[in-house]
C-alpha positions in Angstrom: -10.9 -22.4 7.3 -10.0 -18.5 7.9 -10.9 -15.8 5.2 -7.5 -16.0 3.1 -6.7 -12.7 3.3 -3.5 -10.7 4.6 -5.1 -8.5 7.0 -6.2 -11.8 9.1 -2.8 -13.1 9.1 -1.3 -10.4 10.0 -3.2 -10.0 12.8 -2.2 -13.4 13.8 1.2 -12.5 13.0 0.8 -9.5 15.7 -0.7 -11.9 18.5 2.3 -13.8 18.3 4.1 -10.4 18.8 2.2 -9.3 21.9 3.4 -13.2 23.0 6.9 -11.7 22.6 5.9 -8.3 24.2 4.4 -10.3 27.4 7.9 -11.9 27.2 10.1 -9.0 27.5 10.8 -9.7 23.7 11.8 -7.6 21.4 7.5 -7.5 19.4 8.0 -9.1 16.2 5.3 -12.3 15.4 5.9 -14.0 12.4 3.3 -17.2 11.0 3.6 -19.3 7.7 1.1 -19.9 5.7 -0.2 -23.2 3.1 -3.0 -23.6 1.0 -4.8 -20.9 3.6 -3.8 -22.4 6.9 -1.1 -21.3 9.6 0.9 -24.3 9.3 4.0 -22.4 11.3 4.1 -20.1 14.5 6.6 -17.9 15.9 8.1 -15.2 18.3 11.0 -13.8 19.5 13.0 -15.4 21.8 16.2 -14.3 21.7 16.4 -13.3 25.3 14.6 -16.8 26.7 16.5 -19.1 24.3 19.9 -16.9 24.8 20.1 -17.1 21.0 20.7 -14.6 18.3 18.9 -16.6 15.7 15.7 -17.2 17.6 13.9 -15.0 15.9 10.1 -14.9 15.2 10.6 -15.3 11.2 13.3 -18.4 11.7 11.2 -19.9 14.6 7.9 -19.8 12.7 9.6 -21.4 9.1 11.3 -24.2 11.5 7.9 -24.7 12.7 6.6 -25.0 9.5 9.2 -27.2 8.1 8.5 -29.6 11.1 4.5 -29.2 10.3 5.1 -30.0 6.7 8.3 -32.8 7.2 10.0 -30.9 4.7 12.4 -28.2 4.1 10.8 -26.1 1.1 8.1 -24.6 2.0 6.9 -23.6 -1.8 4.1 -21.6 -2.7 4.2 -20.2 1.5 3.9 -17.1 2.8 5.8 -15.9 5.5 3.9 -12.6 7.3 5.8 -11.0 10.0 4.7 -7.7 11.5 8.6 -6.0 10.8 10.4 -6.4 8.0 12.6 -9.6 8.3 16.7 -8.9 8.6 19.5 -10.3 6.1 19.3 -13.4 8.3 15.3 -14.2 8.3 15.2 -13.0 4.8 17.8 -15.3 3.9 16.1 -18.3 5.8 12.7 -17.5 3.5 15.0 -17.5 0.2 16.4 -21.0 1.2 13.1 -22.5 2.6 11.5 -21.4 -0.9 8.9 -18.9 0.8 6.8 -17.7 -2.1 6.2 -14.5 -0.3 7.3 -12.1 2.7 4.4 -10.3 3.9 5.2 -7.6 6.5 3.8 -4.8 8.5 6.4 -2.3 9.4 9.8 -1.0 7.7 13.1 -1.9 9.6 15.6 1.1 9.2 18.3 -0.7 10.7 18.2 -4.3 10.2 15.7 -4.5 7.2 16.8 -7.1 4.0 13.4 -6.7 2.4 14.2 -3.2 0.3 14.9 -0.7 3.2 18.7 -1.5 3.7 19.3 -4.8 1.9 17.0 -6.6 -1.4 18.1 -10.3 0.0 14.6 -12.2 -1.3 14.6 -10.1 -5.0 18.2 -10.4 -5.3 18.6 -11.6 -9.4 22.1 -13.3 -8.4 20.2 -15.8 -6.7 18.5 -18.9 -7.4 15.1 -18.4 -5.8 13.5 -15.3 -5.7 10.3 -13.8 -3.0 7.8 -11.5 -3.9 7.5 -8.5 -1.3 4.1 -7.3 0.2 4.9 -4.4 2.9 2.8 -1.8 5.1 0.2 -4.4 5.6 -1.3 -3.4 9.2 2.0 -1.4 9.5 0.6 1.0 11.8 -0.4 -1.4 14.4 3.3 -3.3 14.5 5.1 0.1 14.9 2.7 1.0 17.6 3.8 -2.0 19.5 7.3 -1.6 19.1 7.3 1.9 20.0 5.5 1.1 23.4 8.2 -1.6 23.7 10.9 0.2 23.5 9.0 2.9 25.5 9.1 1.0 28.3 12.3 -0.3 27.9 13.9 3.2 27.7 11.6 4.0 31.3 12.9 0.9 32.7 16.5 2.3 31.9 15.7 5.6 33.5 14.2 4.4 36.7 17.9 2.1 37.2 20.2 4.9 36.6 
């Protein structure tokens, strides 16, 4: 069994992103974690699956749920390398994810404390501990060369 630690998760969370990145996904990875094992998987695929809700977070608790033939996924953690949105952070409150573990902030989208509190929210029934910055430099990294690319894929068109 892996060192239980959130560094090595976190790096697993970030090979599922370069899976994404390979795609011509937007590079966010996401895995679940029981008891000290990966017991869910998950990357963007938002463009592949023509689906707004595919991503990496939602793909890797559905993974989970499957893995574990049940809905609540108590005392899990859910790493992702960005900070899930309203819709992924909602997804960990309802699945009962013990805790969200993620890399870099979101400035747009985030529902982890940079634009939205969904998992600490007091009005709701379950509540999800926050862990952030872990490995954040290497997730920003790998968006920023996304988008990067995207931006000189842009150019080269026009």
């Amino acid at each position: 069994m892996p060192p239980f630690d959130h560094q090595y998760f976190m790096e697993q969370a970030l090979r599922e992103a370069q899976k994404a990145f390979e795609e011509s996904e937007v590079p966010v990875g996401a895995v679940v974690v029981h008891d000290g094992l990966i017991i869910g998987r998950g990357h963007n695929r938002t463009e592949a699956l023509k689906d707004a809700t595919a991503h990496a977070e939602m793909l890797a608790i559905t993974s989970a749920a499957e893995r574990r033939g049940d809905w609540r996924l108590e005392d899990s953690i859910l790493y992702c390398t960005i900070e899930p949105c309203a819709m992924c952070a909602g997804a960990a409150v309802l699945s009962r994810i013990k805790t969200i573990v993620y890399g870099a902030k979101d400035i747009r989208f985030g529902a982890c404390g940079t634009i939205f509190e969904v998992p600490t929210d007091k009005r709701l029934n379950h509540r999800v501990e926050i862990i952030s910055g872990v490995m954040e430099k290497e997730a920003t990294e790998l968006m920023q060369i996304f988008f990067k690319e995207v931006r000189r894929r842009k150019e080269k068109i026009n």
